[in-house]
C-alpha positions as MATLAB code, in Angstrom:
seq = 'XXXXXXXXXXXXXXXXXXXXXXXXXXXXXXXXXXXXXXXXXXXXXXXXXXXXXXXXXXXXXXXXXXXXXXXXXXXXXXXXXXXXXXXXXXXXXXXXXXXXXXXXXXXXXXXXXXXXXXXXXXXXXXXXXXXXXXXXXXXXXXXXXXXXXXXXXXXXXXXXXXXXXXXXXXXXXXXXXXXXXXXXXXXXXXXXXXXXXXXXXXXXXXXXXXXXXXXXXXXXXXXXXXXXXXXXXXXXXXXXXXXXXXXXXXXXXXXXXXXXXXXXXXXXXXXXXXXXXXXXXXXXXXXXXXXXXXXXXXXXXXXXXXXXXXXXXXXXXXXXXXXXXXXXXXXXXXXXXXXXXXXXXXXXXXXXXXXXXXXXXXXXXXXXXXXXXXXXXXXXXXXXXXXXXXXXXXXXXXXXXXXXXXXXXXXXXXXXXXXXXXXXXXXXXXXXXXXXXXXX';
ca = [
     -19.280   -6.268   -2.952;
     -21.719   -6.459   -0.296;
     -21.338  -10.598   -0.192;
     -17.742  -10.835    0.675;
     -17.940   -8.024    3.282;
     -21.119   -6.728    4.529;
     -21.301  -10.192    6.572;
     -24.799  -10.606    4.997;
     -24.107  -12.618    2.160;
     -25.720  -13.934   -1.095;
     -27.960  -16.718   -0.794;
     -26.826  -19.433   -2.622;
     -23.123  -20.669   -3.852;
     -23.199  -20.412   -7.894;
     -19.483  -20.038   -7.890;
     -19.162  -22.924  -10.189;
     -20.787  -22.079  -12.415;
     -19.386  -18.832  -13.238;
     -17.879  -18.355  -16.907;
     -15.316  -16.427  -17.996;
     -12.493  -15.447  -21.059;
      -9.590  -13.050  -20.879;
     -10.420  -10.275  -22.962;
      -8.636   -7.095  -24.574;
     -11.127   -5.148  -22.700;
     -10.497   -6.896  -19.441;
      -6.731   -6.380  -19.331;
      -7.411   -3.066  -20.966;
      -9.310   -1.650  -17.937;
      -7.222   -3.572  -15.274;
      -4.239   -2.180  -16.585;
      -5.215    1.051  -16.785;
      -6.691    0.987  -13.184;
      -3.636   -0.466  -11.738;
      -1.719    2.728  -12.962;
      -2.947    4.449   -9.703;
      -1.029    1.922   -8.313;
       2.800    3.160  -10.106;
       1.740    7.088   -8.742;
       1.543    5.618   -5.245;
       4.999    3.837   -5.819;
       6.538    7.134   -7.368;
       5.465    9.037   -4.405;
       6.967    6.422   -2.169;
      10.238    6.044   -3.914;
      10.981   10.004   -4.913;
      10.524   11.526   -1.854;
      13.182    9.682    0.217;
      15.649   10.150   -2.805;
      14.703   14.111   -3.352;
      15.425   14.553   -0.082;
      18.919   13.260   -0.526;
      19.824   15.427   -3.555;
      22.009   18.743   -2.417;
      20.994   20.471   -5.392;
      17.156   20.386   -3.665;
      18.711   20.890   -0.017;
      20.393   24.086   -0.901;
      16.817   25.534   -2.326;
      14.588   24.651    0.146;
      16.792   23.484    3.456;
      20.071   25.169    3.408;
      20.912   24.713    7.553;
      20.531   20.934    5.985;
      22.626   21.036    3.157;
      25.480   23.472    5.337;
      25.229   20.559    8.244;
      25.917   18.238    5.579;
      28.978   20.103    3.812;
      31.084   20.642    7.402;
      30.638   17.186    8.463;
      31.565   15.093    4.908;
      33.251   11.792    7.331;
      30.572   11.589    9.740;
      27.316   10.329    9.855;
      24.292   11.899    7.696;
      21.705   10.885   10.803;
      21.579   14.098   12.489;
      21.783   15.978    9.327;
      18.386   15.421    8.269;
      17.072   16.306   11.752;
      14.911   19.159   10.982;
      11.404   19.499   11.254;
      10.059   21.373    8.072;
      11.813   18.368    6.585;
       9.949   15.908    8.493;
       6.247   17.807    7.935;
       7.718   17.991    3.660;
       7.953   14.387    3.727;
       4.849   12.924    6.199;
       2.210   15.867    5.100;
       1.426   12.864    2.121;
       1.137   10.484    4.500;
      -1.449   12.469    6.266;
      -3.446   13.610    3.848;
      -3.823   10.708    2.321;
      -4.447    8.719    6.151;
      -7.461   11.689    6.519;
      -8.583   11.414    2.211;
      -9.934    7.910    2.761;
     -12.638    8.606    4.752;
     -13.856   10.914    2.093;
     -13.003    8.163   -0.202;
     -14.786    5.547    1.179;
     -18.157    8.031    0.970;
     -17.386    8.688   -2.685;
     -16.486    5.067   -3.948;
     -19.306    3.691   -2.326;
     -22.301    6.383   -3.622;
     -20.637    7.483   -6.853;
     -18.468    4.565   -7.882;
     -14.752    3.131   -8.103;
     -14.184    4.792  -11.574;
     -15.434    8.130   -9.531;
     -12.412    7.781   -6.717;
     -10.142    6.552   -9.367;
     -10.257    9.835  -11.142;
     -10.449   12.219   -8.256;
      -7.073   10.741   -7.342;
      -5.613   10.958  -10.499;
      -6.745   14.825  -10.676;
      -5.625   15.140   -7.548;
      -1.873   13.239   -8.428;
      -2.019   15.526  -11.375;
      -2.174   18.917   -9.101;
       0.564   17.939   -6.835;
       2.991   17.082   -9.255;
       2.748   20.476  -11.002;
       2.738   22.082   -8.081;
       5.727   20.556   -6.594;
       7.787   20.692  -10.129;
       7.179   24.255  -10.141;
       7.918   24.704   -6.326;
       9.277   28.065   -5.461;
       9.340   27.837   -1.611;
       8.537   25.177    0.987;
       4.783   26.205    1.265;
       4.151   25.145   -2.354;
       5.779   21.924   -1.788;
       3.804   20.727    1.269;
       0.621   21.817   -0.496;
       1.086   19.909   -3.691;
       2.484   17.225   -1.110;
      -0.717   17.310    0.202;
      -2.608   17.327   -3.171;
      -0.505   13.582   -3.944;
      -1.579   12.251   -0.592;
      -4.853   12.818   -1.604;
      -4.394   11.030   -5.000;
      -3.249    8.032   -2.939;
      -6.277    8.196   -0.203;
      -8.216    7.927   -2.936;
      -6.407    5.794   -5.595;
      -5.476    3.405   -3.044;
      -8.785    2.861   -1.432;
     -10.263    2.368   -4.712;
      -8.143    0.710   -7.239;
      -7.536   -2.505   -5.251;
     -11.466   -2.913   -5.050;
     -11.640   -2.438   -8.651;
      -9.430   -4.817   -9.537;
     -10.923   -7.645   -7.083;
     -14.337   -6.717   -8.122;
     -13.580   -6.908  -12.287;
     -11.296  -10.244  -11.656;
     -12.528  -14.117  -12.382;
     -12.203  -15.567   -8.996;
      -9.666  -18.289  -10.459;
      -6.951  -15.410  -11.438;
      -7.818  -12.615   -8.489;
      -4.720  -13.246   -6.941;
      -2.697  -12.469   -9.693;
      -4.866   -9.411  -11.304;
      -5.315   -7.939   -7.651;
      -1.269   -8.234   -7.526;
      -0.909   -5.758  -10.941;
      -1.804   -2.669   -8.077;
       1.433   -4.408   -6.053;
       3.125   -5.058   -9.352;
       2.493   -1.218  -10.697;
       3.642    0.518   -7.022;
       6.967   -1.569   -7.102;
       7.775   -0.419  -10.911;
       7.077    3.311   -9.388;
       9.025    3.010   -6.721;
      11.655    1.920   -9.135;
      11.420    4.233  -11.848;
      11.120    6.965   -9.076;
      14.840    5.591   -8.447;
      15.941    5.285  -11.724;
      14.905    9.307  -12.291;
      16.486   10.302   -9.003;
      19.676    8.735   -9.846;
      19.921    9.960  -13.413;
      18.573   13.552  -12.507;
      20.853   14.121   -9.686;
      23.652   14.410  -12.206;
      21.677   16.965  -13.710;
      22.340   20.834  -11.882;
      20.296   22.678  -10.620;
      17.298   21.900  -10.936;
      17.201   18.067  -11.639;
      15.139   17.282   -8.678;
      12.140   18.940  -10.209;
      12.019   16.370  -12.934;
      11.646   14.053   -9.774;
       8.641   15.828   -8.569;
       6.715   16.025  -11.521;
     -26.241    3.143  -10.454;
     -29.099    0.589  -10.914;
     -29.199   -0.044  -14.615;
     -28.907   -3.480  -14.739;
     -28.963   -4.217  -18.622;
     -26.186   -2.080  -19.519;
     -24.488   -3.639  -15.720;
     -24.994   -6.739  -17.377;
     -23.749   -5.853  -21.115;
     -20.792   -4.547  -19.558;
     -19.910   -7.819  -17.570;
     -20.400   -9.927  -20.986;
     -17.648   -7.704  -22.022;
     -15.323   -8.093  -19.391;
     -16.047  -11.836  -19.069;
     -16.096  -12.264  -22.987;
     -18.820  -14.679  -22.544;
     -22.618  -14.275  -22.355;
     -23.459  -17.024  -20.240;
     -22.994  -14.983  -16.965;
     -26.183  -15.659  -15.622;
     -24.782  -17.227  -12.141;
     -22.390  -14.368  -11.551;
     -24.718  -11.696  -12.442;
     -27.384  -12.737   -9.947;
     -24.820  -13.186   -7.378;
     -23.780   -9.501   -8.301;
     -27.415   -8.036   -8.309;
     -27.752   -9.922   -4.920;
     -24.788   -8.328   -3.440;
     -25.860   -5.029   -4.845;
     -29.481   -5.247   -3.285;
     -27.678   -5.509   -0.071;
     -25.226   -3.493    0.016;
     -27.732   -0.538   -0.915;
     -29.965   -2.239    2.205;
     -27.028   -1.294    4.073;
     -27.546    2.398    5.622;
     -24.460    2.881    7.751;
     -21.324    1.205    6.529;
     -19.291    1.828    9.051;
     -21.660    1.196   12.099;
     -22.456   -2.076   10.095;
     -18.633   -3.080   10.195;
     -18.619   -3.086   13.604;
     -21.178   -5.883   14.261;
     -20.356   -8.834   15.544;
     -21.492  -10.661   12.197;
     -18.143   -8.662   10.716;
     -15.999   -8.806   13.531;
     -13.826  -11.429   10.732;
     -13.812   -8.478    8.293;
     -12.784   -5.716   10.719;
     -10.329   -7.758   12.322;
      -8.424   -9.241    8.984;
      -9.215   -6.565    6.246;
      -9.678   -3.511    8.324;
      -7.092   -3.684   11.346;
      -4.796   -6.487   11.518;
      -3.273   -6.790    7.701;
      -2.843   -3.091    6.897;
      -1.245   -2.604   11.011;
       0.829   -5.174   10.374;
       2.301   -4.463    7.106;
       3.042   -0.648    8.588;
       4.440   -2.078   11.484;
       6.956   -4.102   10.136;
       8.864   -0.901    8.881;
       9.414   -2.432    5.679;
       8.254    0.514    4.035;
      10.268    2.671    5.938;
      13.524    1.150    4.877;
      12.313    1.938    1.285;
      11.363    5.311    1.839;
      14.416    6.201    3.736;
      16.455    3.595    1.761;
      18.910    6.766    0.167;
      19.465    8.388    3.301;
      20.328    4.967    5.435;
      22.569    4.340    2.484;
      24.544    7.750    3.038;
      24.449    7.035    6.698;
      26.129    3.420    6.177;
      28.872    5.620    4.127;
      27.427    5.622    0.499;
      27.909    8.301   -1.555;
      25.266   10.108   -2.750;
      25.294    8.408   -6.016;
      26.320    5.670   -4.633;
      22.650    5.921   -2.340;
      20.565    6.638   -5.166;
      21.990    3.405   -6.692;
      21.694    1.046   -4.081;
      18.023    2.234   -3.951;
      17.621    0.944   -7.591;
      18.796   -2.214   -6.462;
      16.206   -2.399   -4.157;
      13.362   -1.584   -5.862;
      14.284   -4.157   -8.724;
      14.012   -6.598   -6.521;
      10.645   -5.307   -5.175;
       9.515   -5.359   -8.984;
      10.869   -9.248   -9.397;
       9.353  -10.007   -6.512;
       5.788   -9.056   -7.490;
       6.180  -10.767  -10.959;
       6.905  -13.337   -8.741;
       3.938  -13.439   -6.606;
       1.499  -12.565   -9.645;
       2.841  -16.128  -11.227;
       2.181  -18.030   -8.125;
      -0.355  -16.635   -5.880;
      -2.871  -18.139   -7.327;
      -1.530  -21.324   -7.049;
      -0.131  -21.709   -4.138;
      -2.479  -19.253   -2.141;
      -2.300  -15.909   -0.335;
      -1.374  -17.699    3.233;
       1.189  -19.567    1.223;
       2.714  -16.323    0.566;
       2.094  -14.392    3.882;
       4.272  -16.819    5.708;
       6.928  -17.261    3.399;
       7.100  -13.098    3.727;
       7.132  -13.410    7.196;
      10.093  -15.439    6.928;
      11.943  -13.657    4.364;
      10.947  -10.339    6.712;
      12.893  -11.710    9.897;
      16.230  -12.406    7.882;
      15.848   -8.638    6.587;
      14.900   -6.833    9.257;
      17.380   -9.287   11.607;
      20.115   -8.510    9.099;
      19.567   -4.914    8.667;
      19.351   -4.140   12.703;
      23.088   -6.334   13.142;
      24.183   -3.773   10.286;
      23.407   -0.713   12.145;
      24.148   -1.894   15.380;
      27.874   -2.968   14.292;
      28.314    0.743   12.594;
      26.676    2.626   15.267;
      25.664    0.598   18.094;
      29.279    0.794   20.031;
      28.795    4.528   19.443;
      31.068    6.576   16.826;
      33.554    8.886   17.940;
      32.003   12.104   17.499;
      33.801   15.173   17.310;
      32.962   18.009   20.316;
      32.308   21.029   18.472;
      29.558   21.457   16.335;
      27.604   19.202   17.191;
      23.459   18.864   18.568;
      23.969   17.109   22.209;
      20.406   16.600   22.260;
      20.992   14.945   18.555;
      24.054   12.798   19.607;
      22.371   11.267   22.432;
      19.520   10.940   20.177;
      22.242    8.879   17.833;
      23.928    7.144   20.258;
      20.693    5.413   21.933;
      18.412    4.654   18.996;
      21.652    3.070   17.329;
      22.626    1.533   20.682;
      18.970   -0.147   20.423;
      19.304   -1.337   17.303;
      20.077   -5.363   18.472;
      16.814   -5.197   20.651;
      14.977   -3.493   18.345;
      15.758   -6.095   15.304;
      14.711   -8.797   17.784;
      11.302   -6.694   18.639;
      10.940   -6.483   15.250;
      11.797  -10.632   14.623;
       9.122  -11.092   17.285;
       6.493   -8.840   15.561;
       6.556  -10.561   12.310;
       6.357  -13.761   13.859;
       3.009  -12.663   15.529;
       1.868  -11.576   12.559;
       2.858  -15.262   10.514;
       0.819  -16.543   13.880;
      -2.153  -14.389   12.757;
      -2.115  -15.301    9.689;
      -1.817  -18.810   10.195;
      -4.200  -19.239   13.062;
      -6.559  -16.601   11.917;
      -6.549  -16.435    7.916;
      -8.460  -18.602    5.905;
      -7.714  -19.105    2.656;
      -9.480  -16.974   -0.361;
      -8.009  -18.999   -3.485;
     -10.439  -19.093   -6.176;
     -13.389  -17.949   -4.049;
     -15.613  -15.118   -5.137;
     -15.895  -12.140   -3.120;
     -19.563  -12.921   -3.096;
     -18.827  -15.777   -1.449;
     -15.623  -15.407    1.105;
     -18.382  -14.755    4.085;
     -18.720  -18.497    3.826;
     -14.821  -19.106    4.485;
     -16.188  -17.473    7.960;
     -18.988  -19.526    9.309;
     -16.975  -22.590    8.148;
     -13.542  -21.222    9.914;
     -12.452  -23.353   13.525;
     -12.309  -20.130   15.330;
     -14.250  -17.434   13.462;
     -17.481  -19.789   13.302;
     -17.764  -18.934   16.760;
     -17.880  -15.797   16.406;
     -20.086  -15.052   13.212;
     -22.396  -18.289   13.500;
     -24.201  -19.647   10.408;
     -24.988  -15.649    9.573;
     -28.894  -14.494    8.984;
     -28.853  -13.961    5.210;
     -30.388  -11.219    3.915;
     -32.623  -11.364    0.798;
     -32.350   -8.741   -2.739;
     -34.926   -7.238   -0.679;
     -33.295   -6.109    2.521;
     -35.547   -8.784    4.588;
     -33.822  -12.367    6.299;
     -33.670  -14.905    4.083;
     -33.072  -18.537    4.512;
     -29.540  -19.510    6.145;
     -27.021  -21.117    4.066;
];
């Protein structure tokens, strides 16, 4: 919605007097939406646990799964050193990093039910093509079909969700694309664990506008009310605007939405990459084996992990809206330094006073490669201890609090924020008709 981003907001605050009821229909569509959100998840959690499987090593990477066999006692970290491997696994990653852009054009001109379903065609074409796999070149290409399905399910679903959710319960309904990723990532588990008891081929079952009466019809029926006059001028508003708006992206990089670009569009998503949270879950098998786990015993562990991912976001889907998103950014931040702090002391007392290594038949560039990322690991945990507490510092400095306000309205948070007021001022408003308005 053009109000809580485009910087040029609604004119008036009707947020009280919004109306709503939980309908079938309502949780209907949001559950259904937040399905893109379990594909993502399933990507995330098979990949790292395929890739672990010897059955689908000795298809596809047999120098891998030979490395593996000769050197049972030591380490699986220079194993997995092999390059196809590394463009099999981050070819998603790219094509989905290079998909949004597209997706952006498409969600805002055809719709978020439009990206929604190119993703899921998409998530449909790589799984087929990836169960069927014959040689590495199928499996990179229906890798890249999935990334697509996440550039655009991804950019799309979690603006559904916000856009279809009463402001009082967004928290929690925005969480069910958080909630539906975690239960992928642990199903994804589940499967890899049962089907790596299953030989050969076990690992493939891990692969597998401007019509505003019906506009309005449609949001009595997701509001289950039909007193939604407030919200649905507030909507049309936001709408006017947002189609006022020629260039998008040029338009996010005005000083007016300097708040926007800074939050939304650059310092939440860095941050949450940059914690390497999510690499520890999509590596989470193969750390196991290099800690000493069995390969069942990997797979397993994994589970563990991802069950308490999906607790987690039951969890914050009870709460958020209670106690607030910063609430819950800084008590992650917290949590994140005892991880991260414990996980670096873990490495660093199994590798970091270097392993004896046996002469013969081994990679000396790979060794040294061992020896001095492992070596690092105590700095590294405390880089990584400092990081997150920058990021609790941006949050709690920087972040105001959404609770309960509509999107149409969250530009206000702005121009009333200690430091962001400076930046954005009261904000020209912009009227239905494209032209300034009066200032709010």
């Amino acid at each position: 919605m053009a109000g809580g981003f485009g910087g040029d907001g609604v004119l008036s605050e009707r947020a009280h007097q919004y109306e709503y009821r939980i309908t079938g229909y309502f949780i209907f569509a949001c559950i259904v939406a937040a399905l893109g959100g379990s594909l993502f998840g399933y990507d995330l959690g098979v990949s790292g646990g395929v890739t672990s499987m010897d059955d689908f090593l000795k298809e596809f990477f047999p120098k891998i799964y030979r490395r593996k066999q000769l050197h049972l006692n030591e380490t699986d970290y220079c194993k997995y050193d092999n390059q196809i491997l590394t463009l099999f696994t981050s070819s998603l990653y790219f094509a989905g990093l290079i998909s949004t852009f597209g997706a952006s054009h498409v969600t805002r001109n055809k719709g978020r039910k439009a990206s929604i379903l190119v993703g899921a065609v998409s998530f449909f074409i790589g799984a087929v093509l990836n169960a069927s796999a014959k040689n590495i070149a199928m499996l990179i290409i229906g890798r890249i079909f999935l990334g697509v399905g996440i550039g655009f399910g991804n950019q799309a679903v979690p603006l559904y969700l916000s856009e279809m959710a009463p402001a009082k319960i967004r928290g929690a309904v925005n969480q069910l694309f958080q909630l539906t990723t975690c239960l992928g990532i642990l199903i994804a588990n589940l499967i890899n664990y049962g089907t790596d008891k299953i030989h050969p081929w076990g690992w493939r079952l891990s692969l597998e506008q401007g019509r505003l009466e019906e506009a309005r019809k449609v949001l009595e029926r997701v509001r289950g009310t039909t007193k939604v006059d407030a919200e649905f001028a507030d909507l049309v508003d936001a709408s006017n605007i947002a189609r006022a708006i020629k260039h998008p992206f040029r338009n996010l990089l005005a000083r007016k939405n300097r708040p926007q670009l800074v939050i939304g569009a650059l310092g939440i998503p860095a941050f949450q990459q940059l914690t390497g949270m999510n690499s520890i879950l999509f590596y989470a098998p193969v750390i196991f084996q290099s800690l000493g786990f069995g390969s069942g015993a990997a797979l397993y562990s994994s589970v563990i992990t991802s069950g308490a991912l999906v607790l987690a976001a039951f969890i914050s889907m009870a709460l958020v809206d209670k106690f607030g998103r910063r609430a819950f950014f800084l008590e992650a931040g917290t949590e994140m330094i005892c991880c991260l702090v414990a996980v670096a002391i873990t490495l660093a007392l199994k590798f970091g006073q270097g392993e004896v290594l046996p002469k013969r038949n081994w990679d000396l560039p790979c060794c040294c490669h061992l020896h001095i990322c492992f070596g690092l690991w105590k700095v590294l945990g405390s880089f990584g201890g400092g990081l997150i507490m920058i990021m609790s510092s941006f949050i709690f400095f920087l972040l105001p609090e959404t609770k309960q306000v509509p999107i149409e309205e969250i530009y206000l948070l702005f121009q009333k924020h200690w430091f962001w007021k400076r930046v954005v001022g009261d904000g020209e408003q912009v009227g239905p008709n494209g032209k300034p308005g009066a200032q709010v």
